[in-house]
C-alpha positions in Angstrom: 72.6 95.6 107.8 71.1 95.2 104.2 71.7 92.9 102.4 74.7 92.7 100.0 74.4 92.2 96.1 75.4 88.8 95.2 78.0 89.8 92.2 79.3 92.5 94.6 80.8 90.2 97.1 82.0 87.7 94.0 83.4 90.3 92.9 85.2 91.6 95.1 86.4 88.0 96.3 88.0 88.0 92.7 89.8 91.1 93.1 90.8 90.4 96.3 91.0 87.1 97.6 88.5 85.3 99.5 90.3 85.9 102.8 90.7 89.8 102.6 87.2 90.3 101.3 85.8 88.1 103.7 87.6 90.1 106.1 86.5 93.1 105.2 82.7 92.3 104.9 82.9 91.2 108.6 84.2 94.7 109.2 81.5 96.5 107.1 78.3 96.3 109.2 79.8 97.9 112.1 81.5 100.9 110.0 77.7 101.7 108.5 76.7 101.9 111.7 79.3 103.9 113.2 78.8 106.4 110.2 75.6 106.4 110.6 75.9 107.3 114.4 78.7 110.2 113.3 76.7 111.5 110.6 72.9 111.0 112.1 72.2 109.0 108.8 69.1 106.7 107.8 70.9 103.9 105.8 68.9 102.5 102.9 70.1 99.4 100.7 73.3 99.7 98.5 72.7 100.3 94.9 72.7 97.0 92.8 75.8 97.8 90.7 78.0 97.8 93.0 81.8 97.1 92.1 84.7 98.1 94.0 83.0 99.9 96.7 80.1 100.0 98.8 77.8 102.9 97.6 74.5 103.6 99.1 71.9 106.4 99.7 71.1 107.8 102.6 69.0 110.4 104.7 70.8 112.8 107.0 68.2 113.8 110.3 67.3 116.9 108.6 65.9 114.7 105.5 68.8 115.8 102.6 69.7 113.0 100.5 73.4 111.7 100.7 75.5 108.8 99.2 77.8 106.7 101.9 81.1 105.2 99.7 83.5 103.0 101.5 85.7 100.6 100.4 88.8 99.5 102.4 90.5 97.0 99.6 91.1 99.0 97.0 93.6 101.4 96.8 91.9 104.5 95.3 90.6 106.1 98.5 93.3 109.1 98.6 93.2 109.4 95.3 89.4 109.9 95.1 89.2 112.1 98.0 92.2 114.3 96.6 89.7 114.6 93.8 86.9 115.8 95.4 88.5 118.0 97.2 90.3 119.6 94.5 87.0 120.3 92.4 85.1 121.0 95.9 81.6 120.3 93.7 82.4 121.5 90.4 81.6 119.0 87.9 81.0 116.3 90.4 79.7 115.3 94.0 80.5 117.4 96.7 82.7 115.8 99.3 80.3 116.6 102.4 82.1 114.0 105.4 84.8 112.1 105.4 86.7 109.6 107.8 90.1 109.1 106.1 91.0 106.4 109.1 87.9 104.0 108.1 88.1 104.8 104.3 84.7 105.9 104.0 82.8 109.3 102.6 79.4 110.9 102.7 79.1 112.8 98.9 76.3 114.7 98.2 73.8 112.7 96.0 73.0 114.2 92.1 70.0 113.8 90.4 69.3 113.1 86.9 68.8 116.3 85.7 68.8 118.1 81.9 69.8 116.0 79.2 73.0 116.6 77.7 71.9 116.3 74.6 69.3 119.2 75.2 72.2 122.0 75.6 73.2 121.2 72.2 72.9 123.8 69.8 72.1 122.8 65.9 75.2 123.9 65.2 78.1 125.3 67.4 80.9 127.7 66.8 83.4 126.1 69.5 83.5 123.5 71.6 80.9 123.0 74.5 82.9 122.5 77.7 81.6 118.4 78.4 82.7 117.8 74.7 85.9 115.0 75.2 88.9 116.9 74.9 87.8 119.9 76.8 87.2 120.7 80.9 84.7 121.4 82.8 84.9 124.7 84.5 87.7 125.2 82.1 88.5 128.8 83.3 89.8 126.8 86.6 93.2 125.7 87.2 93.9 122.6 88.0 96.9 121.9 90.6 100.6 121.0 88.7 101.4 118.3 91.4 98.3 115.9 92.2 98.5 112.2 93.5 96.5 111.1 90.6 97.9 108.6 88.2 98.3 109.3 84.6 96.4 107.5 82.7 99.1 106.6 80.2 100.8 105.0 83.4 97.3 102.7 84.0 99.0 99.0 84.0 102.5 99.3 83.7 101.7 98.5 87.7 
């Protein structure tokens, strides 16, 4: 296993307790290696920034470029994975594998691509669909009922 980032297990230790993330670490070599057994994947070394999860690139055997997210402490697994199932690639990473037992999730990996700032016309007539207050693929229709939390309710826990 690689190495983890210094201000990642700190971190987490913080938001967590020493025992549960110490726990939890112990766990985390075997998972990798068990996802990378399910999901024929070369692990490479977590990104740097790392904050409540474990993210890292990977290669699947037929050389595509993934991401591997797990975290087991945090609570937002179901909610994130609602998410990415719900906009099945639109607007974000495409769920590709997941293992909903062990918390963790192979996502398709983005590239920096066009600028934002280059799809800006001099001067526009309405609203460009990643302006704040609008939605991407706004023709879609988003589900009534979702597990998400409001954000008005972010807290009040």
């Amino acid at each position: 296993m690689f190495a983890l980032p210094e201000d990642f297990i700190q971190f987490l230790r913080d938001a967590y307790g020493t025992e549960a993330a110490n726990a939890w670490f112990q766990r985390l070599p075997s998972l990798l290696e068990e996802c990378a057994e399910r999901w024929q994947l070369k692990l490479l070394p977590p990104f740097e920034n790392l904050s409540f999860h474990y993210v890292a690139p990977a290669e699947r055997s037929d050389g595509t470029s993934v991401i591997l997210k797990t975290c087991q402490l945090s609570d937002e697994f179901a909610q994130g994975l609602a998410a990415l199932r719900i906009f099945d690639g639109r607007g974000i990473a495409r769920l590709l594998e997941c293992d909903e037992e062990q918390e963790a999730m192979l996502l398709e990996r983005l590239q920096p691509g066009t600028m934002l700032a280059s799809l800006v016309p001099d001067r526009m007539s309405k609203p460009h669909p990643f302006w704040p207050g609008s939605r991407v693929n706004s023709g879609d229709r988003h589900p009534q009922s979702t597990p998400f939390r409001r954000l008005s309710n972010w807290g009040k826990d």
